[in-house]
PAZAPA-4460 file (N, C-alpha, C; in steps of 0.05 Angstrom, whole numbers, plus 32768, in hexadecimal, padded with zeros to 4 digits):
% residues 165
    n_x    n_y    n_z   ca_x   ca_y   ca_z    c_x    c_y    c_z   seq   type   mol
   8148   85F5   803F   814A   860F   804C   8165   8612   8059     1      X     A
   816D   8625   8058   8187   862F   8061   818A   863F   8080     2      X     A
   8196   8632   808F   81A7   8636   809C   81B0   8650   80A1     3      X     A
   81A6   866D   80A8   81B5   8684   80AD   81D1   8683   80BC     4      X     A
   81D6   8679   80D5   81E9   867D   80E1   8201   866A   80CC     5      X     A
   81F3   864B   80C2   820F   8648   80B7   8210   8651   8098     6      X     A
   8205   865A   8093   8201   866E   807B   8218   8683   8082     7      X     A
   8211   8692   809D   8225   86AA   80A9   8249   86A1   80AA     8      X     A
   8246   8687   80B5   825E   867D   80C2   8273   8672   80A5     9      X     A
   825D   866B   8089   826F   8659   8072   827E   8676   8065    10      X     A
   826A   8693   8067   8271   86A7   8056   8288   86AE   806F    11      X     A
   8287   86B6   807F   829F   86BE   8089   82BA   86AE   8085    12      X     A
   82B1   8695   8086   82D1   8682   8085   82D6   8688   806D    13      X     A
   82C6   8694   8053   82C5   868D   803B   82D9   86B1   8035    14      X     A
   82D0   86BA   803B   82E1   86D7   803D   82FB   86CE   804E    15      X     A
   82FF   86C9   805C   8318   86CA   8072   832B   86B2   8052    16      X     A
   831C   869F   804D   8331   868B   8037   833A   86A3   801D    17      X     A
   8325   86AF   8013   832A   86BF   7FFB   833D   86DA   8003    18      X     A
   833F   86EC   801D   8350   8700   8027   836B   86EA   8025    19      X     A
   836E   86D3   8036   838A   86C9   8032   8393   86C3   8012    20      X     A
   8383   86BC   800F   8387   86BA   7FED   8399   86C7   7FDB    21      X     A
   837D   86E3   7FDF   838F   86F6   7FD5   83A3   8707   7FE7    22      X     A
   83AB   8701   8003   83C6   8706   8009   83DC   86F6   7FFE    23      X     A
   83D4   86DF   7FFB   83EA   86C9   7FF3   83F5   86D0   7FD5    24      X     A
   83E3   86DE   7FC7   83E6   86E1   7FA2   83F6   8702   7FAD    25      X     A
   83EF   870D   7FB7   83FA   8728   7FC1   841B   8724   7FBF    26      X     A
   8423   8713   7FCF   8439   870B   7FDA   8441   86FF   7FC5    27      X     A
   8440   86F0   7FB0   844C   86E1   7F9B   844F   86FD   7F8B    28      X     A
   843B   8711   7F88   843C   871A   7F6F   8455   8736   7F7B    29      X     A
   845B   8732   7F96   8471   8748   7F99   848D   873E   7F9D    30      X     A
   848D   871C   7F93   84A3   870A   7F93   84AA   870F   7F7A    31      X     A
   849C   870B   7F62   8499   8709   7F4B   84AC   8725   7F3C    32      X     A
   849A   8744   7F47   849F   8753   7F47   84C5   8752   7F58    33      X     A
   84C3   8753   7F65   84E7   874B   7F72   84F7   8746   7F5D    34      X     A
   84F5   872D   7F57   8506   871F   7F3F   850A   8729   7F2C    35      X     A
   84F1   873B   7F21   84F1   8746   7F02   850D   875B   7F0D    36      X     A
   8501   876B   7F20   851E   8779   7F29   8538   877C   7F27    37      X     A
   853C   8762   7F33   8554   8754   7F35   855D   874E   7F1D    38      X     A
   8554   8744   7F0E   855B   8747   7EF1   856F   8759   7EDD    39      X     A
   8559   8772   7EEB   8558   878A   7EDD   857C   8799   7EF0    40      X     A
   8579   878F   7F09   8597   879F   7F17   85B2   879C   7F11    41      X     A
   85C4   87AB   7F15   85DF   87A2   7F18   85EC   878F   7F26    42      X     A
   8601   878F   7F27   8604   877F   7F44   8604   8793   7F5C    43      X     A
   8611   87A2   7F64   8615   87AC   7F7E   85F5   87AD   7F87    44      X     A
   85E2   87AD   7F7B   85C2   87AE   7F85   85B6   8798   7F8D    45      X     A
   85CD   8785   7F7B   85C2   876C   7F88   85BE   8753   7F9D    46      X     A
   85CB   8763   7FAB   85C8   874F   7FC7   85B3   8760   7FDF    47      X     A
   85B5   8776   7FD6   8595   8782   7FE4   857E   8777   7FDE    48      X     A
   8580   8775   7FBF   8569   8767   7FB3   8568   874E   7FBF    49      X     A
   857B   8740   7FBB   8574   871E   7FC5   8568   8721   7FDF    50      X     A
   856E   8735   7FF1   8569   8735   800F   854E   8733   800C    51      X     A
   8543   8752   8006   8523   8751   8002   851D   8743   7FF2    52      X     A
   851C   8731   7FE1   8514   871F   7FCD   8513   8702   7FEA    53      X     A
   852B   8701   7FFA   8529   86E8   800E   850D   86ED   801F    54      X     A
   8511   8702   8027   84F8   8711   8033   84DD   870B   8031    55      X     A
   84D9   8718   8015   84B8   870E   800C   84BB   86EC   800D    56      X     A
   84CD   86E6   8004   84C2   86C7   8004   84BA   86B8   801B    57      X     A
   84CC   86BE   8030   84BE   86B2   8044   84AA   86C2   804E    58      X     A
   84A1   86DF   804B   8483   86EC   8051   8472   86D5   803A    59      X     A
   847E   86C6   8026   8466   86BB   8012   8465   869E   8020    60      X     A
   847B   8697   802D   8479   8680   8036   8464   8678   804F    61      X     A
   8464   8689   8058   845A   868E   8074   843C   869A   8076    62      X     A
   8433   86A5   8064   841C   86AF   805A   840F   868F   804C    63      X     A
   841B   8679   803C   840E   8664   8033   840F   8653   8045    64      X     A
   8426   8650   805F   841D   863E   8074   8408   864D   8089    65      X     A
   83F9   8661   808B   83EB   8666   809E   83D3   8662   808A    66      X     A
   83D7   866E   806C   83BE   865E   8062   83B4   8640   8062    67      X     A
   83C9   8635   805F   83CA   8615   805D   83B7   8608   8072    68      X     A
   83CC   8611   8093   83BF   8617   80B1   83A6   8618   80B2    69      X     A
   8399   8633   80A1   837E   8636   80A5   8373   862A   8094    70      X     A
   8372   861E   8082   8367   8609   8076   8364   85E9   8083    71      X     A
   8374   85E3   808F   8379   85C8   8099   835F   85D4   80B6    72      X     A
   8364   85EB   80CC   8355   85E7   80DC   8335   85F2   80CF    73      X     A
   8330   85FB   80B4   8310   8602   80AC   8309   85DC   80A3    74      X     A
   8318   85D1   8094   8314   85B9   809F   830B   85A5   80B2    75      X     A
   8316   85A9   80C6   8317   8595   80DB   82FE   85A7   80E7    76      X     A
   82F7   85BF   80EC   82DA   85C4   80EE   82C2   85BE   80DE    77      X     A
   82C5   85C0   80C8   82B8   85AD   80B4   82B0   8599   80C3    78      X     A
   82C7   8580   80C1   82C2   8566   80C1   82B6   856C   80DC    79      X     A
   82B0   857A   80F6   82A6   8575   8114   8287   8578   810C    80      X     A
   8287   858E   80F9   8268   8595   80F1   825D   857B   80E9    81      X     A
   826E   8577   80CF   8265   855B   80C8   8256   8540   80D7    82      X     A
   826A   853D   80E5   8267   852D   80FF   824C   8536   810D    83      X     A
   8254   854F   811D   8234   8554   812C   8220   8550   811E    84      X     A
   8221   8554   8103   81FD   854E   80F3   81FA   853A   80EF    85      X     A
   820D   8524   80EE   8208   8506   80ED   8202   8500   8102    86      X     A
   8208   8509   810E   8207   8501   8133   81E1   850A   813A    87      X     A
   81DE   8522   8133   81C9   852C   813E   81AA   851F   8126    88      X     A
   81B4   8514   810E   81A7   850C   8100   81A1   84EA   810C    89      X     A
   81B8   84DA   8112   81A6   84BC   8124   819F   84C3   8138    90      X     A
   81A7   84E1   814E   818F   84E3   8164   8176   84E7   8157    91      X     A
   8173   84FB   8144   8153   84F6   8137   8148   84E3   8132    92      X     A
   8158   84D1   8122   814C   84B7   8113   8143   84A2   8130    93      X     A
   8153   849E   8148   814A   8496   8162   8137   84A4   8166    94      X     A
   8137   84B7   816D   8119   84C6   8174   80FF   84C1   8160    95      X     A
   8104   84C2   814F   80EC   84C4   813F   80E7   849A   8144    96      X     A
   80F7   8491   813E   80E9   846F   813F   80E0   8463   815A    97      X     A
   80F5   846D   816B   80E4   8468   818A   80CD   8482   8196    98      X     A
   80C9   848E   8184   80AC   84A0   8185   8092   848A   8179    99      X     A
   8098   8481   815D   8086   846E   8154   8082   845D   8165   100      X     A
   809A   8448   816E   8095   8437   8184   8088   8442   81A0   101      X     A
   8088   8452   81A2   807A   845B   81BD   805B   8460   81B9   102      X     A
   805B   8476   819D   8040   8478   8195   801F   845B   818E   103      X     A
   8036   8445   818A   8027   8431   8187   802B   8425   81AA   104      X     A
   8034   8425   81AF   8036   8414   81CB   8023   8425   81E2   105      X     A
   801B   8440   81E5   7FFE   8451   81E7   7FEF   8448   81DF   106      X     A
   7FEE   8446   81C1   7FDB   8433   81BA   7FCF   8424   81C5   107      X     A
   7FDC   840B   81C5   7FD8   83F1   81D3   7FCF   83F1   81E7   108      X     A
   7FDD   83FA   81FC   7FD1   840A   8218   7FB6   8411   821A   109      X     A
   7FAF   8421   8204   7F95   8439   8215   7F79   8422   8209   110      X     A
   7F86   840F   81EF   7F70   83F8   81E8   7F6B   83E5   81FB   111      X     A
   7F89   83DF   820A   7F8D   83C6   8222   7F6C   83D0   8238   112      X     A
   7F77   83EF   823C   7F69   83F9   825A   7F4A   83FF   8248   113      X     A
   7F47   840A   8237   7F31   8408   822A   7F22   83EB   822A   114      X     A
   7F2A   83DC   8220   7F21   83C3   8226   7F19   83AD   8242   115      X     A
   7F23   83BD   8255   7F2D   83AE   8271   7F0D   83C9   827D   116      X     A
   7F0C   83DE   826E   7EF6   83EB   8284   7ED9   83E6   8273   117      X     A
   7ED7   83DD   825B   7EC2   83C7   8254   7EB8   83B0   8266   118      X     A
   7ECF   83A8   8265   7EC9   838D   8274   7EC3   8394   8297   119      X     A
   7ED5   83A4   829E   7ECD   83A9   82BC   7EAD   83B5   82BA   120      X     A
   7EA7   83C3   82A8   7E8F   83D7   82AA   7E71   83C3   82A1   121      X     A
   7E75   83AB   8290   7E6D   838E   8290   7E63   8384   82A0   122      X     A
   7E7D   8381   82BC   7E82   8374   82CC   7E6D   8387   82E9   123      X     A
   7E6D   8396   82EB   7E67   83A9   82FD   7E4A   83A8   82F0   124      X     A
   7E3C   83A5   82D7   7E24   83AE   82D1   7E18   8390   82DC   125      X     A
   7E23   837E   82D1   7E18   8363   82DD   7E12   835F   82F3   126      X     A
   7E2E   8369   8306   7E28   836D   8329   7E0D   8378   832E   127      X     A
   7E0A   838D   8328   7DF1   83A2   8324   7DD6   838F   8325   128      X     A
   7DD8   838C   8311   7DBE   8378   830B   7DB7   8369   831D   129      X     A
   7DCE   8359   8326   7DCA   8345   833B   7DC1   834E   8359   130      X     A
   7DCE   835C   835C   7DCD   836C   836B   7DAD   8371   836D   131      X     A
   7D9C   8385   8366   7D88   8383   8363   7D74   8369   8367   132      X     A
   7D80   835A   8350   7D65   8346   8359   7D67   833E   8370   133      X     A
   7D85   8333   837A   7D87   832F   839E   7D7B   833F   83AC   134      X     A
   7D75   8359   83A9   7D64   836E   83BB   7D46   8364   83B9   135      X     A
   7D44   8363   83A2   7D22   8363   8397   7D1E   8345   83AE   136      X     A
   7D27   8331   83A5   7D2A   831C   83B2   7D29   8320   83D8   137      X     A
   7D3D   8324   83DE   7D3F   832B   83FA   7D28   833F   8408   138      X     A
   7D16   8355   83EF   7D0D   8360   83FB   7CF1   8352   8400   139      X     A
   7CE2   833C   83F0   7CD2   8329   83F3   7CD5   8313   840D   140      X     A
   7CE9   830E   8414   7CF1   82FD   8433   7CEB   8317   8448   141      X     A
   7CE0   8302   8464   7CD8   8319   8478   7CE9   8305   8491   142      X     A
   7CF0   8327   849B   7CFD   8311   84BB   7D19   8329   84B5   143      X     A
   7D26   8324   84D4   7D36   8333   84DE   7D57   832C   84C4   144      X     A
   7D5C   830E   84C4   7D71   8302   84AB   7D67   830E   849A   145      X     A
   7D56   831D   8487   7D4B   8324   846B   7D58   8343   8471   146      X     A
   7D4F   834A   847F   7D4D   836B   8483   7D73   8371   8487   147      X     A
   7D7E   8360   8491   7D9D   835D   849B   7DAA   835C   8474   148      X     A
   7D9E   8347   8469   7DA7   8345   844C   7D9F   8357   8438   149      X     A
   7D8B   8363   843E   7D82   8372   842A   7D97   838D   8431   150      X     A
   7D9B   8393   844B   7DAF   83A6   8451   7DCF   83A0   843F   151      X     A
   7DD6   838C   844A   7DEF   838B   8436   7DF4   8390   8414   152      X     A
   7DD9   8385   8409   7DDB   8383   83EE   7DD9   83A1   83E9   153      X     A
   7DC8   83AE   83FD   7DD2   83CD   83EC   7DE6   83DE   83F9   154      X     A
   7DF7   83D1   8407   7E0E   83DF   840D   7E26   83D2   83F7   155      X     A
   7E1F   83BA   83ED   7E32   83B4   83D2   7E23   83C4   83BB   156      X     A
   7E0D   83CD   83B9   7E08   83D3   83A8   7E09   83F1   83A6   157      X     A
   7E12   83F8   83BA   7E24   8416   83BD   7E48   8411   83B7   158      X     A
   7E52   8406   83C8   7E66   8403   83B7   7E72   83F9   8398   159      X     A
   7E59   83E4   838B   7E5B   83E7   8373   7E56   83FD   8368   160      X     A
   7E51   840C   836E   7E43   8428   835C   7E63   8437   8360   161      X     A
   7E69   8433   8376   7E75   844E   8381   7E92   8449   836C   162      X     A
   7E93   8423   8367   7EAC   8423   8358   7EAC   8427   8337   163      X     A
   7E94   842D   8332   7E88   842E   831D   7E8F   844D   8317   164      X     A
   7E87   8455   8324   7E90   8473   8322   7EA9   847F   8322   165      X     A
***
């Protein structure tokens, strides 16, 4: 898929190279034209002629060093483009491989804590249990020590719940 803006930006440089172009052939072909002239004159005409004949040439000279110019700097923009998409292509390639590495290392993680609230939720069901029979237990003993213990076990057995939750 293409690119509109540098789609926009290659046709314009691409017209601005082909206008000098054909200024540059402009300018040869009214050098060309000169000479046939000169040819064709006497002498007393001819040192006018050489003048404007000096003339266009350096308009032709000067017209192929600003083309030259603008060629060397459509270049060196080139080559910066260049550059930036190499540049912005290993920020991708970084991004995309330390995305994978991150995506697996979540991974790992959410199995670690997945695994760790098994075991706590295990661990908490067993309490539970125990818990209980120590009630059931304590609630068969009579006397003021029974009634003191049977109180505690269900105040752990409120905070088990509560961490359970």
């Amino acid at each position: 898929m293409l690119d509109k803006e540098k789609v926009h930006t290659w046709r314009k440089y691409l017209a601005k190279a082909a206008r000098r172009m054909t200024e540059r052939d402009h300018a040869r072909e009214r050098l060309e034209e000169q000479v046939a002239q000169l040819r064709k004159i006497d002498a007393p005409g001819v040192r006018k002629q050489l003048e404007q004949v000096q003339a266009r040439l350096v308009e032709a000279l000067e017209r192929e060093k600003r083309l030259r110019k603008h060629h060397d700097d459509e270049q060196k923009f080139h080559d910066e483009l260049k550059g930036r998409a190499h540049e912005l292509e290993s920020k991708i390639q970084k991004f995309l491989s330390t995305r994978e590495q991150r995506l697996e290392r979540i991974a790992q993680l959410e199995k670690k804590i997945a695994e760790r609230l098994t075991d706590r939720n295990e661990h908490l069901g067993m309490l539970s249990k125990d818990l209980e029979r120590l009630e059931t237990q304590a609630g068969e003993l009579k006397g003021k020590r029974a009634q003191q213990m049977l109180h505690r076990i269900r105040q752990a057995k409120q905070r088990a719940s509560a961490r359970a939750a």
